[in-house]
N, C-alpha and C positions, 0 to 999 in steps of 0.2 A: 354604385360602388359599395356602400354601405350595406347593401341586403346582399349584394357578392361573398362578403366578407363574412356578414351573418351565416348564411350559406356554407363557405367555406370550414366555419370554426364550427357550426352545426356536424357535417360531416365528418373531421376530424375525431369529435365528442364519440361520436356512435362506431367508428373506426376502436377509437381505444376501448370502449365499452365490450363492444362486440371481441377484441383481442382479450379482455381480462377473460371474459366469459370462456370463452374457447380454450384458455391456458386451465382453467377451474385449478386455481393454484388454493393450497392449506392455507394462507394469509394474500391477502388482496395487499399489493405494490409490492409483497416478499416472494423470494425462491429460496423457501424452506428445504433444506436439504439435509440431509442426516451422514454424520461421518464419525469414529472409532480415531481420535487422533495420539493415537501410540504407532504410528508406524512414517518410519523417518524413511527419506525424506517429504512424504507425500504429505503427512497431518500430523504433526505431534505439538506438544506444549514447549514453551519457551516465553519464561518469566511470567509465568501463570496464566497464557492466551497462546488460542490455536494458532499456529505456523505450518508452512509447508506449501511442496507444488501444487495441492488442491484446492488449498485455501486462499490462493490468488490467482488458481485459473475460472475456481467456482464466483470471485468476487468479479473480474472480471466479463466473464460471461452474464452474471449478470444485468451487470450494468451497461454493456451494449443490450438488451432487450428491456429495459426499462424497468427494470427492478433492483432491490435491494437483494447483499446475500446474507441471508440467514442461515446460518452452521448450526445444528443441532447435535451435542456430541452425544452417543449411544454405546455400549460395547458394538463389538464389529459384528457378532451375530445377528446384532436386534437391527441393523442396516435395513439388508430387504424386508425382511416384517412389517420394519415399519413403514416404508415403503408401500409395503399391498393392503398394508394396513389404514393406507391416507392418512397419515401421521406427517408425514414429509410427502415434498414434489418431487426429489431427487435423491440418490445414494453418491456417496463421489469420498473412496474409503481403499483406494485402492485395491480395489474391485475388480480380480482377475475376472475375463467372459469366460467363462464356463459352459458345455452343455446344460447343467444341470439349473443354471441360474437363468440360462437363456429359454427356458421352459417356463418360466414365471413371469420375466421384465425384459425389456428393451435394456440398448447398451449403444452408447456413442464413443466408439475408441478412441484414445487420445494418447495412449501411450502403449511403448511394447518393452517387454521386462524380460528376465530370465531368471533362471534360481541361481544360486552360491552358494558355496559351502566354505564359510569362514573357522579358525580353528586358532590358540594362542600363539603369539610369535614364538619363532622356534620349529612350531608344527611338532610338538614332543610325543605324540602319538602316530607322528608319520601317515597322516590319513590324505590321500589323495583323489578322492571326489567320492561319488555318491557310491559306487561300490565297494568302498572302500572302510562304510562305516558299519559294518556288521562287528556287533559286539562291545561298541562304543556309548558313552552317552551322549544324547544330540537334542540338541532348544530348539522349539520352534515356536512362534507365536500359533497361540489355540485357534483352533478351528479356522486355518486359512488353507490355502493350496500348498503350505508349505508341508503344514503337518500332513495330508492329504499325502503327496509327494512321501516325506518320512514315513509312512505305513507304508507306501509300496514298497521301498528298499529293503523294509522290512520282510516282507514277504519273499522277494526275491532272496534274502539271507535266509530264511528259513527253506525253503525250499532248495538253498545248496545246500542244506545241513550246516550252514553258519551257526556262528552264536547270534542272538538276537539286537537289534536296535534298544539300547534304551530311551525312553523316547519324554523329555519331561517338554510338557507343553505348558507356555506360560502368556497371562497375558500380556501380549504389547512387544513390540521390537525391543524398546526400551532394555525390558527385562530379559531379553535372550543376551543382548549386549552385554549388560549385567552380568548375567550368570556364566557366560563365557569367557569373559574380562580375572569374575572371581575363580577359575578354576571349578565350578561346579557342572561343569561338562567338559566334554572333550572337544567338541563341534557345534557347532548354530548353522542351521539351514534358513535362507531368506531371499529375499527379492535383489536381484542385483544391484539396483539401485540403494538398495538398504546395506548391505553389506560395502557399497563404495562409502557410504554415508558416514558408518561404521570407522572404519579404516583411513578415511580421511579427518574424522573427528581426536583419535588416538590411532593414529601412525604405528606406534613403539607397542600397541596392545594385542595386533591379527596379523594374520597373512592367508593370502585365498589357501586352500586345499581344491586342485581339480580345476577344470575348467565350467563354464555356465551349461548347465543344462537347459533342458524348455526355453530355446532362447526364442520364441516365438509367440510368447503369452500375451493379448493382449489385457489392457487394463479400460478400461471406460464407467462413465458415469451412469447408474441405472434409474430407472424411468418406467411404468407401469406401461402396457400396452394398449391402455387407454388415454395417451399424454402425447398422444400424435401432432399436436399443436406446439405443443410446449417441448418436444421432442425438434421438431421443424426448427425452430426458434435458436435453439441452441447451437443445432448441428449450423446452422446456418454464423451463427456468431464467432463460432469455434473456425471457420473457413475463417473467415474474415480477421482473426486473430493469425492461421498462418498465413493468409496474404499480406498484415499489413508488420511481420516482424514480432508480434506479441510474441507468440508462443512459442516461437524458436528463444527468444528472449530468457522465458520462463524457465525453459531446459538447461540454460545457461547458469541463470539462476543458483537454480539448485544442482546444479555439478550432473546433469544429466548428459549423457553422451549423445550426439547428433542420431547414433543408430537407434538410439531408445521413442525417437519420431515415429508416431502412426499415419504420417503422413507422406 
């Protein structure tokens, strides 16, 4: 019974061993992940610490695979970088799939989002969706699918012979909210889930312009194409969070609508 046992706890030992090894995680017992937490409601600050849907579905997730989570916060640029860079084991930053990012990293969907075009109450510019803002000024947080999105309407206005987008890109939700709030734009373009965020945080300050565009974007956590272990792992944890209530939970949470499920 006693060499059973030895036995036993012997192969357990070479089990977990052989699982670190396979995961080749940036810190051994950590899942170092790198996130941009200005973008509500997924990552932002709150009373000087990271809050948000990610930062309890990445805390989560990892501790049904037997790790800690470690959140590394980054600008949203320096995400995948650091990522290919082995710097981090994970990106989890609100991170639309993209063609262009799916040429680089893996992606495990977790959520589906759409764009919005928020504008001050009143609507005193009368601006009613995205064709609408030719000739306007419009915020969008730098370098994401939003601004991306903002150049193309651009082009499309220009190519009516519109007046042009003006287009100030700023960093962090935060600060679109801001500058929208103070009058220094006309519109803010964002994530649907951000602009509800928005608008339920101050009521008396927006009102949508237009209906969601791209309402089929998804969102997922990025992962190097060599993380097929640690890839497995997760996708596998994240089932088991919607089978056992987590992460319908999670959506709840943060004011996330039922249709906003990638599952």
């Amino acid at each position: 019974m006693f060499r059973r046992s030895l036995i036993t706890i012997a192969v357990a030992l070479l089990s977990m061993t052989a699982f670190a090894d396979d995961l080749q995680l940036v810190e051994t017992g950590k899942l170092t992940w790198g996130s941009s937490p200005t973008f509500v409601p997924f990552e932002f600050m709150r009373d000087g610490k990271p809050t948000g849907f990610d930062i309890d579905l990445m805390e989560d997730l990892a501790k049904r695979i037997g790790l800690a989570s470690n959140m590394v916060g980054m600008e949203f640029k320096g995400v995948i970088p650091a990522l290919l860079g082995n710097r981090i084991d994970a990106g989890a930053s609100g991170l639309y799939i993209t063609n262009e990012r799916l040429q680089v990293a893996d992606f495990i969907p977790y959520i589906i989002v759409g764009n919005q075009i928020a504008v001050q109450k009143g609507n005193p510019k009368k601006i009613s969706g995205r064709d609408s803002l030719c000739g306007f000024k419009v915020a969008v947080p730098v370098s994401t699918a939003f601004e991306a999105s903002a150049k193309q309407a651009n082009e499309t206005c220009k190519a009516a012979g519109k007046p042009e987008i003006d287009l100030l890109s700023l960093p962090g939700s935060n600060n679109v909210a801001l500058a929208l709030s103070q009058g220094r734009v006309d519109a803010a373009l964002n994530s649907t889930a951000t602009i509800a965020a928005m608008m339920s945080e101050n009521p008396d300050a927006y009102e949508l312009a237009g209906e969601p565009f791209d309402s089929n974007t998804k969102v997922g956590i990025a992962l190097r194409k060599d993380s097929q272990a640690l890839k497995a792992q997760l996708d596998q944890a994240l089932q088991a969070m919607v089978k056992d209530g987590s992460y319908a939970a999670l959506l709840k949470k943060w004011n996330l609508p039922p249709k906003a499920s990638a599952f």
